[in-house]
N, C-alpha and C positions, 0 to 999 in steps of 0.2 A: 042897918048895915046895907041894907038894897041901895037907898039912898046914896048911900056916899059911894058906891062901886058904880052906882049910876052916873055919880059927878065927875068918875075918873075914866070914862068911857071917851075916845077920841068925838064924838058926834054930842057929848055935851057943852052947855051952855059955858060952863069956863076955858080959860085960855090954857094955851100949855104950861107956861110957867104959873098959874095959878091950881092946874092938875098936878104939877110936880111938888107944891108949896104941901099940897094933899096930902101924896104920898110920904114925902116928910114927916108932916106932922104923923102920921100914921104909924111910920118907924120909929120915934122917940116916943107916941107914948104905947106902942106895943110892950113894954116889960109890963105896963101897969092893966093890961086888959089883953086876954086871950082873940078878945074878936077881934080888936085892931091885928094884931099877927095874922087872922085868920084872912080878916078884908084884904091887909096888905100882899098875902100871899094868892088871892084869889085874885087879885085887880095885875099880879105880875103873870099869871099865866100864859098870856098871849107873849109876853117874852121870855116865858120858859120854853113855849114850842118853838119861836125863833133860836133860842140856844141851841138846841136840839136838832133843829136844821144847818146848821150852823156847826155841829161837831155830827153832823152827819149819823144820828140817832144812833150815837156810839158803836156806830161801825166797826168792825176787829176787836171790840171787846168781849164776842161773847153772848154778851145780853141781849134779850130778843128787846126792839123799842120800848116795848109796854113797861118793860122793866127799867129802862134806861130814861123813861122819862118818869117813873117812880121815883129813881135815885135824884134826879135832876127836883123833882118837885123838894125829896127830904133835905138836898143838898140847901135850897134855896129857904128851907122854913129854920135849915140851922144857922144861917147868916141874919136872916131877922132875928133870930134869938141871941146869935152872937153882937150884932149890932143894935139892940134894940136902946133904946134909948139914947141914940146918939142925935144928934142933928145935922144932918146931910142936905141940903139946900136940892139934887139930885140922886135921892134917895135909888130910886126906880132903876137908872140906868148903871148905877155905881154897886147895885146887888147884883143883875145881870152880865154887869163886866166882872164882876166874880166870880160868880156859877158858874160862867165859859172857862173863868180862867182855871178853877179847880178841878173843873169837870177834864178839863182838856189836860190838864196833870196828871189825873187818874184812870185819864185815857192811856197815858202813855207807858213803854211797855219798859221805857229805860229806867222808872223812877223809883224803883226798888230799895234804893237808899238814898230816898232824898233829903237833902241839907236843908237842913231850915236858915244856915246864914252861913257869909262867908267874904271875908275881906280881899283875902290876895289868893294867887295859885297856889301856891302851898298850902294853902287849907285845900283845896278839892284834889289835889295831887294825895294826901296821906287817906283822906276817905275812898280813894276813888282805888287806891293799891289793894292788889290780890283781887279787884271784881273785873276789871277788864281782861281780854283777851291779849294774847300774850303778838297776834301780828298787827301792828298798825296800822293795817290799811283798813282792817275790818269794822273796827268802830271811830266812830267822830270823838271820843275821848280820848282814845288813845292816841290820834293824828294831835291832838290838841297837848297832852302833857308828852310825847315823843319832840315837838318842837316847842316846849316853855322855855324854853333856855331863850331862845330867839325871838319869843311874842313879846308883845308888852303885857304886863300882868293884868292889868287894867280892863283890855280891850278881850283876853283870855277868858278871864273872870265873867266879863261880861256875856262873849259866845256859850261859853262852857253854860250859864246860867240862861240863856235865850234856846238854844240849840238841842242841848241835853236837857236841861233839866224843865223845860218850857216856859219859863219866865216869864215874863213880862220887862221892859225896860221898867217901868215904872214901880213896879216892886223892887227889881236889883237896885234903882238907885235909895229908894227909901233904907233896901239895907245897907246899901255902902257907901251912901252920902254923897255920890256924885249924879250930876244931872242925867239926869235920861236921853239927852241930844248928843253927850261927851259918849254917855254909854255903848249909844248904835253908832255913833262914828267907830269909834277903838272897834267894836266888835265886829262892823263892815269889816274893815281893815284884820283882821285876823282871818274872817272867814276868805277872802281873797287868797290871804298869805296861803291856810291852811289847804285851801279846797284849789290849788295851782296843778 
């Protein structure tokens, strides 16, 4: 195992796309071998502590760092698990861009009922009823279903899912089928509208 953490080390003899080809093969055959999980998740450390820096070692949540880069490590050995045996050409930076993205969800203090999917405003409009605050200006949800009538649903959906619920384009568009460039346009365009 030294070996191969050796080979994935920036200052060895392989190139980068042939350290990533590594990491790869490392995540598809980790369901079949505990130490591949183990290497792959040791050889991503150095981009668990950039996560970390990066959500600012979970600042306002609470947890003192040591703990927050605990949850950060378990977070990242449950993506290897969830993902394992897949084949990802960019294994390395595609678990990282995860872990941010999870971590940075469970950061947040608004996600108390968060949707796992969701097509038009009206779906976050019937989840979102009875939890918000009854004066509009107080939260970013309620400025946002206060003028649905007026947004485009599209570009609502989209803020509502980036703003609130911390999203990613690229997650919203994988749940709702439209591109991720149409996404941040609509969802510019809302936040404009909203935030006047």
């Amino acid at each position: 195992m030294r070996d191969v953490l050796a080979l994935l080390e920036p200052a060895s003899p392989l190139s980068q796309q042939q350290r990533a080809r590594v990491a790869a093969d490392l995540l598809a055959l980790s369901p079949d071998d505990a130490l591949m999980t183990r290497a792959l998740l040791q050889t991503l450390l150095p981009g668990i502590i950039g996560v970390a820096r990066r959500l600012r070692w979970g600042q306002g949540s609470g947890d003192d760092p040591g703990c927050f880069l605990a949850d950060l490590i378990t977070a990242t050995y449950e993506l290897i698990v969830e993902w394992g045996g897949q084949d990802r050409p960019y294994a390395a930076p595609d678990l990282l861009n995860a872990l941010r993205c999870r971590m940075r969800r469970r950061l947040s203090p608004k996600n108390a009922y968060r949707t796992e999917s969701f097509d038009t405003l009206e779906q976050v409009d019937n989840q979102a009823t009875g939890i918000i605050d009854e004066d509009p200006t107080e939260s970013l949800e309620a400025r946002i279903l206060a003028a649905k009538d007026t947004l485009d649903p599209v570009g609502a959906a989209a803020f509502y899912g980036r703003e609130v619920l911390g999203m990613t384009y690229r997650e919203l568009a994988a749940q709702t089928g439209i591109s991720p460039k149409r996404l941040a346009a609509a969802s510019r365009e809302v936040a404009r509208r909203i935030c006047e």
